[in-house]
C-alpha positions in Angstrom: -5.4 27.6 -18.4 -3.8 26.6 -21.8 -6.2 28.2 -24.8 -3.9 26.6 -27.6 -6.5 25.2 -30.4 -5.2 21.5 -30.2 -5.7 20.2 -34.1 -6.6 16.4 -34.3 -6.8 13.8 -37.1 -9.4 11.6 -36.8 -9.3 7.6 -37.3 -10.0 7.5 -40.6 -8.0 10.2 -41.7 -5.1 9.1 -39.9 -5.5 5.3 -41.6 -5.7 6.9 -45.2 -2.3 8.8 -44.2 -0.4 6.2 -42.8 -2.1 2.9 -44.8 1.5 2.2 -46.6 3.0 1.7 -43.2 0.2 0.2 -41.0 -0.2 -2.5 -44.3 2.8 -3.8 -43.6 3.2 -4.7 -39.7 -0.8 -6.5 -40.5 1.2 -8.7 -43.5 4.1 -9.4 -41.5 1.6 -10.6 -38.4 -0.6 -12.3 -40.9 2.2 -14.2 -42.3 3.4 -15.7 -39.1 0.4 -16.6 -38.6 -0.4 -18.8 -41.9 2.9 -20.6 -41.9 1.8 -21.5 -38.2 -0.2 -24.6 -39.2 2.0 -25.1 -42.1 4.8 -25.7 -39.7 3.4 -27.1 -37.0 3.9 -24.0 -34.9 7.3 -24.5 -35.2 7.9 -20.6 -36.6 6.4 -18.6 -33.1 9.3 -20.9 -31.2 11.7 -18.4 -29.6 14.7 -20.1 -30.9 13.4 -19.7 -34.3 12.9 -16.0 -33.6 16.3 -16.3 -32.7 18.0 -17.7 -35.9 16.0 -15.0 -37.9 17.6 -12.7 -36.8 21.1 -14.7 -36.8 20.9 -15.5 -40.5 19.1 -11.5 -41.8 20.7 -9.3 -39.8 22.9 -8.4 -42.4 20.2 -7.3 -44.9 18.1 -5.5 -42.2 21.5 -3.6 -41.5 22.1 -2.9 -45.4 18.2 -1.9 -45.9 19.0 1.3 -43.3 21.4 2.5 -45.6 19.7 1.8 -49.2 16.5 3.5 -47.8 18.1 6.9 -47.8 19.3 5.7 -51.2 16.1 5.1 -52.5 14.7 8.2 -51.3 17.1 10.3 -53.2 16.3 8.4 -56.1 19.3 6.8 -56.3 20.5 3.0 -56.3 23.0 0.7 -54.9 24.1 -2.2 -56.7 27.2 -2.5 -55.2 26.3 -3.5 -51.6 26.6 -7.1 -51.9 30.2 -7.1 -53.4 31.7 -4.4 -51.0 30.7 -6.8 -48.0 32.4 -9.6 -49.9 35.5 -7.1 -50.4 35.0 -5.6 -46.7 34.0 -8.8 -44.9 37.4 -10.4 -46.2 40.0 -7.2 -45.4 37.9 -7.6 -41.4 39.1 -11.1 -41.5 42.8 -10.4 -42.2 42.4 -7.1 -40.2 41.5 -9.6 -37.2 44.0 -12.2 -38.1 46.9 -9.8 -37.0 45.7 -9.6 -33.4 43.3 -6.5 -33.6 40.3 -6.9 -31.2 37.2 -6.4 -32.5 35.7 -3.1 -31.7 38.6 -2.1 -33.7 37.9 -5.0 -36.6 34.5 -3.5 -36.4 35.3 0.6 -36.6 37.8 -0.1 -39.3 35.8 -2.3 -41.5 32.9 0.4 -40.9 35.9 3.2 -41.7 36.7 1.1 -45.0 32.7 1.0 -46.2 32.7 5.1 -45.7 35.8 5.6 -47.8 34.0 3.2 -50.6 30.8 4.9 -50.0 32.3 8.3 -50.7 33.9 6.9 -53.7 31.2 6.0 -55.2 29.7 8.7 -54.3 31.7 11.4 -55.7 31.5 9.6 -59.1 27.7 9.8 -58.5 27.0 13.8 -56.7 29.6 15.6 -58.3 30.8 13.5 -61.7 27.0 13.7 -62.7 27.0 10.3 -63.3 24.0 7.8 -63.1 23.9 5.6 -59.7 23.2 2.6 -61.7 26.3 2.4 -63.6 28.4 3.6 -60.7 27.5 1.3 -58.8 27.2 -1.4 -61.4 30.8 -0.9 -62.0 31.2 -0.9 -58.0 30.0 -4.3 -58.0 32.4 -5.6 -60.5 35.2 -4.2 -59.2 34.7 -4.5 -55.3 33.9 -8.5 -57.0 37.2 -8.4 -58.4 39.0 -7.1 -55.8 37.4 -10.1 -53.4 39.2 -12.3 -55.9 42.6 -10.9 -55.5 43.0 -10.3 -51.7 41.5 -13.7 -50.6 43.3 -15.2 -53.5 39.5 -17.0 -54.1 40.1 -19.1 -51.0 38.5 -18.5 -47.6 40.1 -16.3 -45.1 39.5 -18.4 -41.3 39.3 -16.6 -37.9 41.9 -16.9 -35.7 39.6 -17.6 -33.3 35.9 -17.9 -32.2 35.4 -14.4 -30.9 34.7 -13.0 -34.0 31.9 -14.8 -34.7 30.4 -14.0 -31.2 29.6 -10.1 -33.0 26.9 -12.3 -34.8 26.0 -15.3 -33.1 27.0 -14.7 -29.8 24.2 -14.1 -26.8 24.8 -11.3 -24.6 23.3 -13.1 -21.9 25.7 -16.3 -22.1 28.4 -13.8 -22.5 27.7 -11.7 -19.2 27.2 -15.2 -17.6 23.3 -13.6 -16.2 21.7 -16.0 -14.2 17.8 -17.3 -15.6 14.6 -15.5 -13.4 12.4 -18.6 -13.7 12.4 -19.3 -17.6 13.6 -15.7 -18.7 17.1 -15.2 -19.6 16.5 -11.2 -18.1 18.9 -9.0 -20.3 16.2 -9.6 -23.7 13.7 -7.2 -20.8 16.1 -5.0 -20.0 17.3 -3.8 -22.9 13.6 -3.7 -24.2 12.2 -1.7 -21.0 14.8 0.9 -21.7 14.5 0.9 -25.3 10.6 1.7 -24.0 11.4 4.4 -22.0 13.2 6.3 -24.4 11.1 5.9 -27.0 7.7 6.8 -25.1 9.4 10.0 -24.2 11.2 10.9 -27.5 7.3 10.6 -28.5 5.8 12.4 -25.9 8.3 15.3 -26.5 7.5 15.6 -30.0 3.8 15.6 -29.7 4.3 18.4 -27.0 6.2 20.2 -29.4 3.8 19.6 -32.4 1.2 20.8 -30.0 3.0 24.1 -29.1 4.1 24.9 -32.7 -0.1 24.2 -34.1 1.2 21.4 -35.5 -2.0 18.6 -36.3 -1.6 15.6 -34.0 -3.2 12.5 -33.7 -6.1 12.3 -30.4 -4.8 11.3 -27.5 -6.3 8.1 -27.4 -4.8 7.1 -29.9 -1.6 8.2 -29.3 -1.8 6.0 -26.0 -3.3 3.2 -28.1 0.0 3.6 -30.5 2.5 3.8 -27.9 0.9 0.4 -25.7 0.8 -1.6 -29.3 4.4 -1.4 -29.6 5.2 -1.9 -26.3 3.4 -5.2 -26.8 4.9 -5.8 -29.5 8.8 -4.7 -28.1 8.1 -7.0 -25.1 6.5 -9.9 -27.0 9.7 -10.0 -29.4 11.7 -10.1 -25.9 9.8 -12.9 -24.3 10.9 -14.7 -27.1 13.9 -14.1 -26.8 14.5 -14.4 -23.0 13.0 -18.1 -23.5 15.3 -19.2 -25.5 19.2 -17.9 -25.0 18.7 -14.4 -24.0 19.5 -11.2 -25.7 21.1 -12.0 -29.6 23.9 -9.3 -29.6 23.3 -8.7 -33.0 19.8 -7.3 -32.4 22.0 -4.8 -30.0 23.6 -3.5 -33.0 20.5 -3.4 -34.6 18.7 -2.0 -32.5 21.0 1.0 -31.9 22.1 1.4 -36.1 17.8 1.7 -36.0 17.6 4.2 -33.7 20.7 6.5 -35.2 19.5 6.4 -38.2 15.6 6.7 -37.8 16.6 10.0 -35.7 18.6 11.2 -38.5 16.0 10.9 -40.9 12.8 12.1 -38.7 14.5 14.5 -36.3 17.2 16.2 -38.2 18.4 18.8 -41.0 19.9 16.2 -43.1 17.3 14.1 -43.1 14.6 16.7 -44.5 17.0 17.4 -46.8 17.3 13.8 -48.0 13.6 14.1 -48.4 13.9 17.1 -50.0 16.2 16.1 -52.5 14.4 12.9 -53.5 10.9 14.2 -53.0 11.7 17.2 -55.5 15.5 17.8 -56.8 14.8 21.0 -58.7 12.8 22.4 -56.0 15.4 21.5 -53.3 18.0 23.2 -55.2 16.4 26.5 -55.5 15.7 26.5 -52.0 19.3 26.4 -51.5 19.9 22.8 -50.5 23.6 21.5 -51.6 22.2 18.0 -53.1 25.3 17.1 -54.5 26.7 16.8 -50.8 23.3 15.4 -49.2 23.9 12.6 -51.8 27.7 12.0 -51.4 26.7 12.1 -47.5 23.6 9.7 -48.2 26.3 7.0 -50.1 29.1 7.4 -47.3 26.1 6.0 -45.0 25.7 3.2 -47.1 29.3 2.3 -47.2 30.0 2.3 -43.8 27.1 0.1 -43.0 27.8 -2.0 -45.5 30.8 -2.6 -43.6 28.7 -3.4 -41.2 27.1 -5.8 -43.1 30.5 -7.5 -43.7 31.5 -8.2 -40.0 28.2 -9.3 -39.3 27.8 -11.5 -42.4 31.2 -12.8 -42.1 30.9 -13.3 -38.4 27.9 -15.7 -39.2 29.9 -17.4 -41.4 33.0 -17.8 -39.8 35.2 -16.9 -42.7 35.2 -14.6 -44.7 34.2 -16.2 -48.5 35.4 -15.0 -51.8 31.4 -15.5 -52.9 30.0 -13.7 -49.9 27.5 -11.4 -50.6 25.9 -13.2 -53.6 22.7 -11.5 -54.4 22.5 -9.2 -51.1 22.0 -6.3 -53.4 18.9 -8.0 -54.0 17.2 -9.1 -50.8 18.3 -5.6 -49.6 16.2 -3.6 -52.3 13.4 -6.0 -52.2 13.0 -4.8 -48.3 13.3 -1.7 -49.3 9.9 -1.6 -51.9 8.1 -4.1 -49.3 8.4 -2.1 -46.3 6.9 1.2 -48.3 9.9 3.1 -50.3 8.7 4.7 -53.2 10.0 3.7 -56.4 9.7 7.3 -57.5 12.2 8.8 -54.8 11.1 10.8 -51.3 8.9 8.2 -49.7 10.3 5.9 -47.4 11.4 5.3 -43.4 13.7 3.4 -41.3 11.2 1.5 -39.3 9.3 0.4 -42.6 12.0 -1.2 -44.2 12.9 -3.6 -41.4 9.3 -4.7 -41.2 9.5 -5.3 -45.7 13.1 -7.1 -44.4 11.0 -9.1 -41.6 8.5 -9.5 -43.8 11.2 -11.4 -46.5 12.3 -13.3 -43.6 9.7 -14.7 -42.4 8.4 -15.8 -45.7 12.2 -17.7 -46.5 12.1 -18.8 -42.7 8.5 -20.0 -43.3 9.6 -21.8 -46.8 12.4 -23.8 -45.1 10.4 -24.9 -42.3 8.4 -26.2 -44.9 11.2 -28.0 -46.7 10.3 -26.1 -50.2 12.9 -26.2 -52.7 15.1 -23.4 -53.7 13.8 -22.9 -56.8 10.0 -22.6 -55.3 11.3 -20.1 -53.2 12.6 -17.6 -55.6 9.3 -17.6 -57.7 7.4 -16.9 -54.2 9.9 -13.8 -53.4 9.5 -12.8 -57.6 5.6 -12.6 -56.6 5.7 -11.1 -53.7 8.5 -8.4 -54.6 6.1 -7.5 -58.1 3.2 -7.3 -55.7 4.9 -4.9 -53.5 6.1 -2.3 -56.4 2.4 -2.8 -57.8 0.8 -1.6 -54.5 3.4 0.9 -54.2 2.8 2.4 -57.8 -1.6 2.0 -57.3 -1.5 4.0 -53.9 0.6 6.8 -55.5 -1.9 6.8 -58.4 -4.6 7.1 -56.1 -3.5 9.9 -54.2 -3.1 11.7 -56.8 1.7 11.5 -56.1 1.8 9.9 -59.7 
């Protein structure tokens, strides 16, 4: 018989403790389902799941890697530029006959060495992020200028392209089970499994160590709402084409770096050092190397960013990356990062990046003009940092 004392949170408690990240899955459901009469339904079409993901991968990718920025209390203005500078070298990297996982694991190679450049200036040079990286973007700018000559670099072929808009399904040639394309269920059934039993292992665990955990009705409750919600988001897509391989690569740079930041010692150390920098340092945490490590993530998936951005595209543009600097932090503060450093997760800030795209998806269904758009993402971006800066007042963070 096991006499462990079990510790439980109760309902309530467990809301008030989690509010900033429950809030945001209810707005993101809550905004598909307003624009749903506003565009004729046309938003829940799987297709239009679909072409979400096409045209913000990108910025989902690039929010990964400005979370851990944010946490440290740090910046990246930058991010946009290097995937215009990155996107164009992938594009004459590809040009001379290099396939593309090696287009892809040099252009993330590149991103790294500007990451740790920047870096460097920023961990051990003392100097503030902001104008590190503000000078970044002027100069990763300027370098777009000079290698693409400010003309478009094409693809030599089609192939490229298929990293961002291609369908893994159409690509494997996988026969249709009734109306399902099946490689959307497969992948999502797996991605299931592995997460039910990362979970299970860590509430064992918590449970072992006295650790509080949640009852275990609700832990069930937790882990069938987002299997509903996995498999609803692959019904979609097995309706329409079958499994985007850009969600692929999202779905494993997700996982990588979620792990990192929950289930390893550099990622309570990135905590650490944003949460409380003087106290991390007398505890013997090197946070000039947790923040050079922190902008070498950012780099490399910026590059990323630039195969992905420049596959959509198909071409690599002189102007790419206008304003993803932008989009990318305004995910950031709507999925729950704290402006004040050491709040913040993985899975959070691709629900504030869903959240941004299905509001622009929404908007252009509804034929609103540009310039209505921006004020909509103004409003919604101030009300984000509002809420953010009221719940840290009310608990007492600040």
């Amino acid at each position: 018989m096991n006499n462990k004392l079990i510790h439980t949170t109760d309902v309530r408690t467990l809301i008030k403790n989690n509010i900033r990240n429950y809030s945001m899955f209810i707005v993101l459901v809550l905004i598909m389902i307003i624009f749903a009469p506003l565009t004729g339904g046309v938003n829940f079409y799987p297709r239009n799941f679909i072409n979400i993901f096409f045209q913000n991968s990108y910025v989902l990718i690039l929010a990964i890697g400005m979370v851990m920025v944010i946490i440290t209390r740090n910046i990246d203005l930058s991010v946009g530029s290097v995937c215009a500078f990155v996107g164009a070298l992938s594009a004459m990297i590809y040009n001379t006959g290099a396939p593309m996982p090696v287009t892809v694991l040099l252009s993330i190679l590149i991103g790294v060495a500007i990451g740790a450049y920047q870096g460097a200036w920023i961990a051990y040079g003392k100097m503030p992020a902001f104008i590190v990286t503000l000078s970044g973007m002027l100069l990763f700018r300027g370098l777009t200028y000079i290698v693409t000559r400010v003309t478009p670099v094409s693809l030599r072929d089609n192939d490229y392209s298929l990293f961002s808009t291609g369908i893994l399904d159409e690509i494997m040639q996988t026969s249709k089970i009734g109306p399902y394309f099946p490689m959307a269920f497969v992948f999502a059934i797996l991605l299931l499994i592995t997460y039910c039993m990362i979970e299970i292992l860590s509430r064992r665990k918590k449970i072992n160590n006295g650790f509080e955990v949640i009852p275990q009705s609700l832990f069930i409750a937790k882990l069938a709402i987002i299997s509903i919600l996995v498999l609803g988001l692959a019904d979609r897509f097995a309706r329409s084409r079958g499994l985007p391989i850009v969600v692929l690569v999202l779905g494993v740079t997700i996982f990588i770096f979620h792990f990192i930041l929950n289930k390893t010692v550099l990622g309570r150390y990135i905590y650490a050092v944003g949460g409380n920098p003087r106290s991390a340092k007398l505890s013997g945490i090197n946070s000039e190397f947790v923040t050079f490590i922190v902008f070498c993530f950012m780099g490399g998936l910026s590059g990323l960013a630039a195969v992905v951005s420049t596959g959509y595209m198909n071409s690599a543009l002189p102007q790419a990356g206008n304003l993803f600097e932008l989009d990318t932090i305004a995910a950031c503060y709507i999925g729950g990062v704290s402006a004040g450093g050491g709040i913040g997760s993985v899975i959070g800030v691709i629900v504030g990046g869903l959240v941004m795209a299905a509001i622009n998806n929404g908007m252009i269904l509804m034929n609103m003009s540009p310039h209505s758009q921006y004020v909509v993402k103004a409003l919604v971006l101030i009300l984000a940092v509002f809420y953010d800066v009221y719940t840290r007042r009310k608990a007492g963070l600040g």
